[in-house]
N, C-alpha and C positions, 0 to 999 in steps of 0.2 A: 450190337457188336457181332453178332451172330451174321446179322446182312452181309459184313463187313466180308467177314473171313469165307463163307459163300464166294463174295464178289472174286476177291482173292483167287479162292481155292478154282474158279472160273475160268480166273484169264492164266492158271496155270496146268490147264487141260490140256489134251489133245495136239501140243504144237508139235511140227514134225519139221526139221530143219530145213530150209529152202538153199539153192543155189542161185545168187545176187550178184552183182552187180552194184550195187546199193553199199555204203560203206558199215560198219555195225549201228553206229546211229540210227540211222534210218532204217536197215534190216528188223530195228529192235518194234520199230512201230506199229509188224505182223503180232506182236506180242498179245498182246489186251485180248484178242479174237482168237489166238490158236492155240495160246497157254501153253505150258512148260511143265513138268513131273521134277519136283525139285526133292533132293535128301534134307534134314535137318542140319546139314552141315554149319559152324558160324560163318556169316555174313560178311567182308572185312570191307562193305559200300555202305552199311548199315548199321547204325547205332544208335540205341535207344536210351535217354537220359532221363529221369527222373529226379525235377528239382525238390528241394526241401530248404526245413526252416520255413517261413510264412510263404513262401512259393509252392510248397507242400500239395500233390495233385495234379500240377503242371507236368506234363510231359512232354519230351519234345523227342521228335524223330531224324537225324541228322542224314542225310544222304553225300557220302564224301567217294567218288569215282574219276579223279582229277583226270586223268589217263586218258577218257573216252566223252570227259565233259558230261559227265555222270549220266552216261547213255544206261538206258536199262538194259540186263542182261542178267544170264541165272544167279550170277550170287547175288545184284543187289534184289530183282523176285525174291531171293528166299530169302534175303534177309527181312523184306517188308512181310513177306508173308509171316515170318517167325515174330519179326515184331508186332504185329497187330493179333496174335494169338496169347503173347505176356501180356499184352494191352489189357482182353476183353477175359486174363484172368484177376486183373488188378480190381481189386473195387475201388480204390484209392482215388483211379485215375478219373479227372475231371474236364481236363481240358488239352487237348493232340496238337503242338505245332511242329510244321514240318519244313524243314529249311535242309540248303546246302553249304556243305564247307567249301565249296571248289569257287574260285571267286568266279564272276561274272556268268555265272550259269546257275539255276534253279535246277532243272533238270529237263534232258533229252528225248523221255522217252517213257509212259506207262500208265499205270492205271490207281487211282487211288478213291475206292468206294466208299459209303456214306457207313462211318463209324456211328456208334448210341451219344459217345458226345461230343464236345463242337471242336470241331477241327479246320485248325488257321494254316493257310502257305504262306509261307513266307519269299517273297521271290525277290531277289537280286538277280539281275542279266537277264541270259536266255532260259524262255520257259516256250519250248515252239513243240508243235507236235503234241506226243504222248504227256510232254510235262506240262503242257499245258493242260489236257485234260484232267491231269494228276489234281491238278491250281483247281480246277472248276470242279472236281468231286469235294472240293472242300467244302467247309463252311462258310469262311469268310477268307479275303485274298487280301496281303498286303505288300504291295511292290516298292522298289525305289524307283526313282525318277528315271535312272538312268535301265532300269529293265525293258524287254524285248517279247512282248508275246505273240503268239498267232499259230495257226492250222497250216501247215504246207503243205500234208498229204497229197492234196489234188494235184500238186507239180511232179511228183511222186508214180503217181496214175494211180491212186487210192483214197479214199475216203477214211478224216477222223473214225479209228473202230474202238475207241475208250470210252467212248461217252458224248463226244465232244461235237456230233451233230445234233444228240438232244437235251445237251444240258446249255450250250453258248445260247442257242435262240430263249431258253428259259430265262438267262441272266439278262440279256444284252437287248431281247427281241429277234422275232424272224428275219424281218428286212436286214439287219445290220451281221445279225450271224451268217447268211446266206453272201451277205458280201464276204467276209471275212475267209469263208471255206471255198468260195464257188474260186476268186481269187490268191489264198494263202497268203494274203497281204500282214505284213508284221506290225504291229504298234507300239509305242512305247510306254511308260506307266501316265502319264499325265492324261490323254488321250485313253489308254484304259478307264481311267478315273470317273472322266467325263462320259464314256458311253455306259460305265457302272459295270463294267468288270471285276475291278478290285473295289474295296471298301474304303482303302486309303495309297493315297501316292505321296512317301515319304521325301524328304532328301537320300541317293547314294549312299546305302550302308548305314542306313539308319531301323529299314524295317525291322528288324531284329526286335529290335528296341520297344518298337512303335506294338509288333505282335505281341510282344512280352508283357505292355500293359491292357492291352484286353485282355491276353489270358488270366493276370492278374483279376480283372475285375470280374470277370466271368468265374474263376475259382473261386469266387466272396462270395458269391450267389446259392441259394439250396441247390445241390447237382440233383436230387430227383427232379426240379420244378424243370432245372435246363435240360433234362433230355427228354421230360415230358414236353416241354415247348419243340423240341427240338423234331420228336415225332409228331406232333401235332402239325408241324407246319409242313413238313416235308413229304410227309406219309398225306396231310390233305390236300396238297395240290395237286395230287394223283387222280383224286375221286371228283364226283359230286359234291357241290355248296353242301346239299341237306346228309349227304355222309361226314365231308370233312367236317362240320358241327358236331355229329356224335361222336365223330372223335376227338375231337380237343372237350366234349364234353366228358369221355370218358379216360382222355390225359387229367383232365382239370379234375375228375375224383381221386385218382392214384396221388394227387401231391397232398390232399385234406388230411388222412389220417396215419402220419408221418412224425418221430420225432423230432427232424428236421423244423418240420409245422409250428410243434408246440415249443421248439426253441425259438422259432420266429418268432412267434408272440409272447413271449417270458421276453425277449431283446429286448422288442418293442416297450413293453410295458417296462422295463428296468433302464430303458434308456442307456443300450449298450452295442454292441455289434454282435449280432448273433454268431454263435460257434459251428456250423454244422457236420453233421459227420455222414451224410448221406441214409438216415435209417429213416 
């Protein structure tokens, strides 16, 4: 979590106003790289939900800026930044999905780094630019059929600056991300699917749904063991084979002596669904 609000605290340095030409949309795309000096003020782009009852741990982050087709800009920064700060004080929290209320748009514009646990986009419409990269700091991406992805920057006379020259060639490969940016060619979800950008391509206004039950099944899981996996794999494709080994071997001891653990095995042996509470 700590990564996270770094990331955050990053892309809202140093930014100094420009004079564009460019409409705010696309102005917002300087963002990720020049950062912004935000107050704690509330957020009104940004909202933060905390389900409960057996949904309990799910959290979801709502991004509603109908006005500008939820282009990034300071309030909704500070509201992601405020959100991901209640976030990484929650122990609660288990599993991040992040979606928009505005229809036919995911989001315009920004940056969204790797939290401690697994964090789902949710994308209906357009997710171009900065939203996309937002999509591709996630965990796992689930679109509807009828969404819109892709890099335009380059049309722009700029380069993806979220992430999104070195995390697309990670998902997609070089060759295909290198088309995708060198051209800013748009895709739709079915075609995302197939080159494995997103995880799933729904039917239109179904993802919601479709992320709500992974998040479901991933909340039923020991949340130390997932965000132990979750560094393990993330944190080792950084390194070295014989590094990233000693670290999932020394993730893989942090989940042994856990009461998580030994309610696993009490479930087990009682033939029941384990309880966990994250200790």
């Amino acid at each position: 979590m700590v990564a996270a609000l770094k990331a955050v605290s990053r892309s809202l340095r140093h930014y100094k106003p420009r004079t564009s030409a460019f409409p705010e949309s696309q102005q917002w795309l300087y963002v990720a790289r020049r950062g912004l000096i935000l107050d704690q003020a509330p957020s009104h782009s940004v909202s933060l939900h905390r389900l409960s009852d057996s949904d309990s741990g799910i959290v979801e982050v709502t991004l509603e800026r109908p006005e500008v087709r939820n282009a990034i800009g300071k309030d909704m920064l500070r509201g992601l930044q405020n959100t991901f700060e209640a976030i990484s004080k929650d122990s609660s929290a288990n599993v991040l999905m992040i979606r928009s209320k505005v229809p036919k748009v995911f989001c315009a514009g920004a940056d969204l780094k790797v939290l401690c646990i697994p964090t789902i986009a949710v994308i209906e419409g357009a997710a171009l630019g900065g939203g996309l990269e937002m999509a591709l700091s996630c965990d796992l991406r689930i679109c509807g059929e009828e969404a819109v992805m892709g890099l335009p920057e380059t049309g722009l006379a700029i380069i993806p600056g979220a992430g999104g020259t070195q995390r697309l060639p990670r998902i997609v490969g070089k060759a295909l991300a290198k088309e995708l940016i060198f051209t800013g060619r748009k895709i739709g979800g079915r075609e995302a699917m197939s080159i494995g950008l997103v995880n799933y391509c729904v039917p239109a206004g179904e993802a919601h749904l479709k992320a709500l039950e992974i998040a479901r099944n991933i909340n039923e899981k020991g949340p130390i063991a997932v965000r132990m996996a979750k560094k393990a794999i993330d944190e080792g494709l950084e390194v070295h084979k014989t590094s990233a080994l000693a670290l999932e071997e020394e993730c893989y001891e942090q989940t042994l002596n856990t009461n998580d653990r030994l309610e696993a095995l009490a479930a087990f042996a009682e033939k029941r669904k384990p309880r966990y509470t994250g200790d």
